[in-house]
C-alpha positions in Angstrom: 47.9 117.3 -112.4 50.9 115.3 -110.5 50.3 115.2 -106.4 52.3 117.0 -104.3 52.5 114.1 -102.0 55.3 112.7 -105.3 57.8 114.6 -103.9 60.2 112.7 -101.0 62.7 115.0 -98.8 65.6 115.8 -100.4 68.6 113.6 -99.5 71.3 115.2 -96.6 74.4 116.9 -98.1 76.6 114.0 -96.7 74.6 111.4 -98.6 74.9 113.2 -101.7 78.4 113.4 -101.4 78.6 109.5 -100.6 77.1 108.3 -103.2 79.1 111.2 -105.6 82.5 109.4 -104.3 80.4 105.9 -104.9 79.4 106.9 -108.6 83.2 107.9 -109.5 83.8 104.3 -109.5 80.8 103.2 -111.7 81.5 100.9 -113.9 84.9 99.5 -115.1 85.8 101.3 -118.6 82.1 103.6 -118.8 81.7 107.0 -117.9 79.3 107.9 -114.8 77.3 109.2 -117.4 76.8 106.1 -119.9 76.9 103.8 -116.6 73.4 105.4 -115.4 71.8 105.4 -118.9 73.2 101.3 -119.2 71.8 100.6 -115.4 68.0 102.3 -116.3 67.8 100.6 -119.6 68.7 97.6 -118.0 66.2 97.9 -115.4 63.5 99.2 -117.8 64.2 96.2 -119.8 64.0 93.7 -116.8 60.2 95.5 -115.7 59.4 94.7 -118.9 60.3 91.1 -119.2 58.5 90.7 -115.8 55.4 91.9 -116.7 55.4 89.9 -120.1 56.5 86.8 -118.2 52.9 87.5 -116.0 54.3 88.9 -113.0 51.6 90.7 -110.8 50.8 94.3 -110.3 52.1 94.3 -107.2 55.1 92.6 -107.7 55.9 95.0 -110.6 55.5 97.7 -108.3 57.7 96.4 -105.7 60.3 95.8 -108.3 59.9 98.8 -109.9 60.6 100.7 -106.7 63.7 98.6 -105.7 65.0 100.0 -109.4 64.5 103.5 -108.8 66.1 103.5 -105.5 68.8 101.9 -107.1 68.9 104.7 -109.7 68.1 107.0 -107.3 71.8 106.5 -106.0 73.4 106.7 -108.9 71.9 110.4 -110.1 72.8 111.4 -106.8 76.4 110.8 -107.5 76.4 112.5 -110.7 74.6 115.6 -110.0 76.9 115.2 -106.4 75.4 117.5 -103.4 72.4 120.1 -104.3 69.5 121.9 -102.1 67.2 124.1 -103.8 65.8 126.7 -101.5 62.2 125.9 -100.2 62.1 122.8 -102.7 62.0 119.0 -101.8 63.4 116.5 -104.3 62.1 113.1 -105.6 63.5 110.7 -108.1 62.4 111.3 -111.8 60.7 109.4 -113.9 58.3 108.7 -111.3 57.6 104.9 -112.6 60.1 102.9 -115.1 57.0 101.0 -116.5 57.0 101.3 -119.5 53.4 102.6 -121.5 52.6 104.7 -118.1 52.4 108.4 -118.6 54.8 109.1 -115.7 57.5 106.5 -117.3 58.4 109.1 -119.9 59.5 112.2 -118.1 63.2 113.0 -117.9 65.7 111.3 -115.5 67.1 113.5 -112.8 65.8 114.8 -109.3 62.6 117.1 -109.4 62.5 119.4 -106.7 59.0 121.1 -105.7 57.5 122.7 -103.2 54.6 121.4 -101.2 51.9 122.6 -103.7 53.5 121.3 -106.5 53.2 124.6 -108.1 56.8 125.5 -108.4 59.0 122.9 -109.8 62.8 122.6 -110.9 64.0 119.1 -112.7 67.9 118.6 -112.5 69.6 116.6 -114.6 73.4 115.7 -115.8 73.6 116.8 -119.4 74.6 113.6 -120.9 71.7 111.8 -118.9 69.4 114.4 -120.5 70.6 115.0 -123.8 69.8 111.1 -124.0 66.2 111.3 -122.7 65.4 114.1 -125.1 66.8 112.0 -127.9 64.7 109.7 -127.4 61.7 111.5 -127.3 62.7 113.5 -130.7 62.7 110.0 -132.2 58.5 109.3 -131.0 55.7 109.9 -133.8 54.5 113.8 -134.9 57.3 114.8 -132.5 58.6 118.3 -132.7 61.4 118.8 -134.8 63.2 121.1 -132.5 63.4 118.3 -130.2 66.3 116.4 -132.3 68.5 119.4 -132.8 69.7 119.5 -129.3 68.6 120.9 -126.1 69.2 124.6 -127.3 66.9 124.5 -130.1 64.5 122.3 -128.0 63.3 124.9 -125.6 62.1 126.8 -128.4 59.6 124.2 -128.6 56.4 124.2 -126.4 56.6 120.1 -126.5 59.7 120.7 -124.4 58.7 122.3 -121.8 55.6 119.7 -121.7 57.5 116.9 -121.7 59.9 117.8 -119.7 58.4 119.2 -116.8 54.7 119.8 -117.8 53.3 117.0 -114.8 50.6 115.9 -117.6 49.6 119.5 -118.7 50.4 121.2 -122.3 52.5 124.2 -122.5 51.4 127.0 -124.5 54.0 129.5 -124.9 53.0 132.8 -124.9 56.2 135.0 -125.4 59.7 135.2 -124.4 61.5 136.5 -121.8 64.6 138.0 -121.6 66.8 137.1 -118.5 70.2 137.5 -118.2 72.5 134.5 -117.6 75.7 134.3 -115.2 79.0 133.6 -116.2 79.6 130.5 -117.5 75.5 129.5 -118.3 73.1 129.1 -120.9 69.8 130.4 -119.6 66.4 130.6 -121.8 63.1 131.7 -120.1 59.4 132.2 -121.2 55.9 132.8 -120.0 53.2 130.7 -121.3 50.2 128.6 -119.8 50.3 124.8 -118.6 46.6 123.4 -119.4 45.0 120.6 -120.5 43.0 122.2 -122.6 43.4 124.8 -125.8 44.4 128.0 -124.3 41.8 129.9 -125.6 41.6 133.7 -124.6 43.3 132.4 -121.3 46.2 135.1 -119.4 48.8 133.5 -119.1 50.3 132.6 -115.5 53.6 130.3 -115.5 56.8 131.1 -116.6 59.4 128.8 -117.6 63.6 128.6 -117.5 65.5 126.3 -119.2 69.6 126.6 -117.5 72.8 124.8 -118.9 75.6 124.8 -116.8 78.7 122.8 -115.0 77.7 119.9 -116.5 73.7 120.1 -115.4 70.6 120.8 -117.3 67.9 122.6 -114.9 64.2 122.7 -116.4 62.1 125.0 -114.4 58.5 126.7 -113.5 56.5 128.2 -111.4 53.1 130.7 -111.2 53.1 134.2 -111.9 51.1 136.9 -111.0 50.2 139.2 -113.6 48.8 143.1 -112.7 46.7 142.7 -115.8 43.0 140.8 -115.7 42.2 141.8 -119.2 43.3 142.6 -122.5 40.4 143.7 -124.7 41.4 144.4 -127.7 43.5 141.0 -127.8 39.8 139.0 -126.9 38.4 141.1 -129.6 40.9 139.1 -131.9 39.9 135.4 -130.5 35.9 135.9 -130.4 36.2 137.0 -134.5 38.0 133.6 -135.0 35.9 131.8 -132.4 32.7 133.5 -133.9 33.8 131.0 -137.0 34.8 128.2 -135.4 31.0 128.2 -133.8 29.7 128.7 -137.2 31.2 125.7 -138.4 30.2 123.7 -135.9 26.4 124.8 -136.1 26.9 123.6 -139.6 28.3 120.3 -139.7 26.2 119.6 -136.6 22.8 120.1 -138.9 24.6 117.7 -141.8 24.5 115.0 -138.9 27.6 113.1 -140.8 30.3 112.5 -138.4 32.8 113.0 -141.2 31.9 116.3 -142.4 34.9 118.0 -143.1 33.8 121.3 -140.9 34.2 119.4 -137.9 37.9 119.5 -138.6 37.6 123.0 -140.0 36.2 124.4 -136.9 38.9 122.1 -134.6 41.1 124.7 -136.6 39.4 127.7 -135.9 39.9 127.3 -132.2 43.8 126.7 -132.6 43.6 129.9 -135.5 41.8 131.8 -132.4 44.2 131.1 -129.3 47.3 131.8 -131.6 45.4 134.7 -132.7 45.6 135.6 -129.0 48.5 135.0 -127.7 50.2 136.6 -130.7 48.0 140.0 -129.5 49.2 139.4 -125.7 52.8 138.9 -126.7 52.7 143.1 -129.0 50.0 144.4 -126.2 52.6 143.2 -122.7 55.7 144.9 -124.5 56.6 148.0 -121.9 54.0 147.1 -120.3 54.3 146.4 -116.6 53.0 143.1 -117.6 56.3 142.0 -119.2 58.4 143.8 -116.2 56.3 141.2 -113.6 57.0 138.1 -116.0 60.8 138.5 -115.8 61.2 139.7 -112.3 59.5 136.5 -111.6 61.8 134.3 -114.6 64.7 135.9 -112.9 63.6 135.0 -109.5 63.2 131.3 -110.5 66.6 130.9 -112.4 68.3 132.0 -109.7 66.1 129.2 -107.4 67.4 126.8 -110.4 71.2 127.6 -109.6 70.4 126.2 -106.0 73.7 125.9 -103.7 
């Protein structure tokens, strides 16, 4: 899980709006827009070319800092002055070296709270549109994720990528919330673990907002008045019953490449959808459900900010 000690104050309203009536200028002839995403490949390319030409770690740190500030700026001036209640923001990615795990989240401010529970990642459409299409284009990637941002929250890689701080997303259901004028708003409630999912309640929800000109990719914990649903672990111990089977099995063959191993891998996956899949018929009028939306609702609105 990221630190909470990422996050930097947020930048004062009269900044913002400095560097917003800096970034109109940009560059002659390019759009705000295409002038960020020029300036970070630039500077992604320049880290690179450092660290293959032997520069130290240090060094590359120090540089890779000076570029980020630099960025820093200019996403200020396009997203132009923005306070989230209760949330401090900090530059996103959190590194532009390239082949860290923090290099690859989306460009844009991320604002959190201090236990880095709560999280919202703003971002100029363009800027992320660009990010996600370059993620669509990595190896086994989802296919949502190359048919626009729309279709890509349908996906739980989206929601991983995006603002997962190096946990999966397993969605559990959707959730209806009800966008503003003039919005595109998408919510869900699901489970942000490194590990299969399991038989595990869920206990984050997630919004996805589109609007003047900004994409906002949001979570936070939720607190369900449930601490059980039999009859949906019933479901997961009969499939997890042969996932251990199989295992048992291809442990006694003592072959590495028995083919259970990979049978029983499945089994656990066949058991936690199996689950959630139970969870998402069980919580319909359900106070359950009436809890995850009050609390999706709560955090789009946070996601509007000022």
């Amino acid at each position: 899980m990221s630190r909470p000690d990422r996050c930097r104050p947020a930048a004062s309203p009269l900044f913002l709006a400095m560097a917003f009536a800096m970034g109109l200028a940009g560059s002659a002839g390019a759009a705000p827009a295409e002038d960020y995403i020029a300036a970070r490949d630039k500077a992604v390319a320049a880290l690179a070319a450092a660290e293959k030409g032997g520069a130290t770690p240090e060094d590359l740190e120090k540089r890779d800092a000076a570029a980020r500030k630099a960025l820093e700026q200019k996403m200020s001036a396009l997203l132009g002055p923005l306070q989230l209640k209760g949330l401090t923001a900090s530059f996103s990615p959190a590194t532009l070296l390239d082949g860290n795990i923090e290099s690859g989240g989306p460009d844009g401010l991320l604002f959190a709270d201090k236990d880095f529970t709560t999280r919202v990642l703003v971002s100029p459409e363009p800027v992320f549109a660009n990010w996600l299409a370059a993620q669509a284009k990595h190896e086994n990637a989802a296919p949502a994720l190359g048919q626009g941002i729309a279709a890509a929250t349908g996906s739980e890689e989206f929601y991983t990528l995006a603002i997962g701080a190096e946990a999966a997303f397993s969605r559990y259901m959707e959730l209806p919330v009800t966008a503003a004028a003039g919005e595109t708003a998408s919510a869900a409630l699901g489970l942000f673990s490194q590990d299969i999912s399991a038989n595990t309640l869920p206990d984050a929800v997630v919004v996805t907002r589109v609007a003047n000109g900004r994409v906002a990719v949001a979570t936070t914990n939720v607190k369900l008045p449930i601490k059980s649903l039999p009859v949906c672990d019933k479901a997961w111990k009969a499939t997890t019953a042969k996932a251990e089977a199989l295992r048992t099995a291809a442990e006694k063959s003592k072959k590495q490449d028995d083919p259970r191993w990979e049978e029983a891998n499945k089994a656990d996956v066949d058991a936690s959808n199996a689950f959630r899949a139970c969870f998402a018929k069980e919580a319909q009028g359900q106070p359950v459900l009436a809890a995850a939306v009050k609390r999706a609702e709560t955090l789009l609105a946070t996601a509007r900010g000022n």
